[in-house]
N, C-alpha and C positions, 0 to 999 in steps of 0.2 A: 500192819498199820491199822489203827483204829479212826474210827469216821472221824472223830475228833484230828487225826491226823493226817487226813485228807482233803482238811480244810485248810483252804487255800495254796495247794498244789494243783497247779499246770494239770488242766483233764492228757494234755499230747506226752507232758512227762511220763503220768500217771500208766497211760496207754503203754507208751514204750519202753516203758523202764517190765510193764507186766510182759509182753512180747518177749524184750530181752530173759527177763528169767523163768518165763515157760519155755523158748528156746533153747536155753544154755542148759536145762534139764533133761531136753529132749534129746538134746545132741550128745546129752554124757550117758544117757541111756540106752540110745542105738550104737555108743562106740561102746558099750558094754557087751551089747550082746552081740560084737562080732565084726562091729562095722568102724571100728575107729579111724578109718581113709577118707569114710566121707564126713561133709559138709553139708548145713544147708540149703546150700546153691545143687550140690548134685541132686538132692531130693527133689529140688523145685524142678529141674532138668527131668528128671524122671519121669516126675506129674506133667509135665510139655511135649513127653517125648510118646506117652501112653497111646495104644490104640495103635494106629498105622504107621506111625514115629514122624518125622519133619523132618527138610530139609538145614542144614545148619544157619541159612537165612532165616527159616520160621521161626525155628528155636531162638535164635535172636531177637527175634519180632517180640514173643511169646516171654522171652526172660527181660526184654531192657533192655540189653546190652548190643553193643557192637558184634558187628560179624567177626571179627578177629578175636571176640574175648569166647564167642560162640564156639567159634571155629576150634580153640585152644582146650577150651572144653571139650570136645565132643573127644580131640589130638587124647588128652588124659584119661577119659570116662572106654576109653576103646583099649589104652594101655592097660587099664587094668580088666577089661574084660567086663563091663558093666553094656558099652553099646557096641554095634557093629554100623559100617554101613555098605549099604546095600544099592543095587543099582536102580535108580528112579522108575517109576511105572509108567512115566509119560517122557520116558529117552530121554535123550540127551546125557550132557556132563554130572548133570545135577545125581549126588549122594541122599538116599534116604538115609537118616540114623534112624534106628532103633533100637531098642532093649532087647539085651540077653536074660536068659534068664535069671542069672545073676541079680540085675537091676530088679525083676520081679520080685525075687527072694526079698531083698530089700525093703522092696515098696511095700509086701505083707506084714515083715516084723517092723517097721515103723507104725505102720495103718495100726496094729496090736499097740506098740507104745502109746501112738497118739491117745487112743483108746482110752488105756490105762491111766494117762494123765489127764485125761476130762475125766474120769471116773473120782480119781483124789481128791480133783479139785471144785467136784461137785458136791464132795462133803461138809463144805463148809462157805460155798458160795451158791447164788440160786444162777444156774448158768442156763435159765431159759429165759429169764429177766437180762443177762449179759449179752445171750445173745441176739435179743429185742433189740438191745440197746446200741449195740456195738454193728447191727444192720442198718438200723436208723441213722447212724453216722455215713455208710456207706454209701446208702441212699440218697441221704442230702447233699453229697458233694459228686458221688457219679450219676444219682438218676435211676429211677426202677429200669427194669431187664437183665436181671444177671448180673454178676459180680466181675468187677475189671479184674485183671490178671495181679496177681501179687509179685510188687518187683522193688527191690530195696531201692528207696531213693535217697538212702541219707550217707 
């Protein structure tokens, strides 16, 4: 699209429609190299689950979602061998989930993809002026201190 044809287009179209197919690019590019099981949602789970992993509450907390959409996740992402869980540090019932290697592997050749796709698309957009701009949105509706959690609401 040229400037001319971004006038008067919706800035939230505009947003989402670019999310939509920087995603759809990303997701055909990680099931290329290997990973075509996962989704999305499991990446975002990954990134939630890093460091000392969370209980299937947290993880909930941390994605949006209900404990049973949480819970169903963690049920799949264990079937195939991406998390395990493990028994809490502070007793009781409660399950830590965390990542297996597996999920690591993962997280690396993605982090590479990512990479590679602000690399392309740094050739012909200024993406330190985007992402000025695309903060100052974030800013203005959550407020300085850190970035809220990215969790699809639509």
């Amino acid at each position: 699209m040229t400037r001319d044809e971004n006038e008067g287009v919706e800035l939230l179209f505009l947003l989402g429609l670019g999310f939509q197919m920087l995603l759809g690019e990303f997701t055909r590019r990680v099931a290329a190299a290997g990973y075509p099981d996962l989704r999305p949602v499991h990446g975002m789970a990954f990134q939630a689950l890093q460091g000392d992993g969370a209980t299937a509450t947290e993880l909930a907390e941390r994605l949006g979602v209900t404990k049973q959409a949480a819970g169903q996740l963690v049920d799949d992402l264990e079937k195939r061998g991406y998390v395990r869980r493990e028994a809490h540090p502070g007793g009781g019932r409660r399950k830590l989930v965390v990542l297996t290697p597996a999920a690591r592997d993962h997280l690396a050749v993605a982090g590479r993809i990512l990479h590679e796709l602000e690399a392309e698309l740094g050739r012909g957009t200024d993406l330190t002026a985007l992402r000025e701009g695309l903060g100052q949105v974030v800013r203005t509706f959550h407020g300085e201190g850190g970035l809220p959690p990215l969790r699809p609401v639509w």
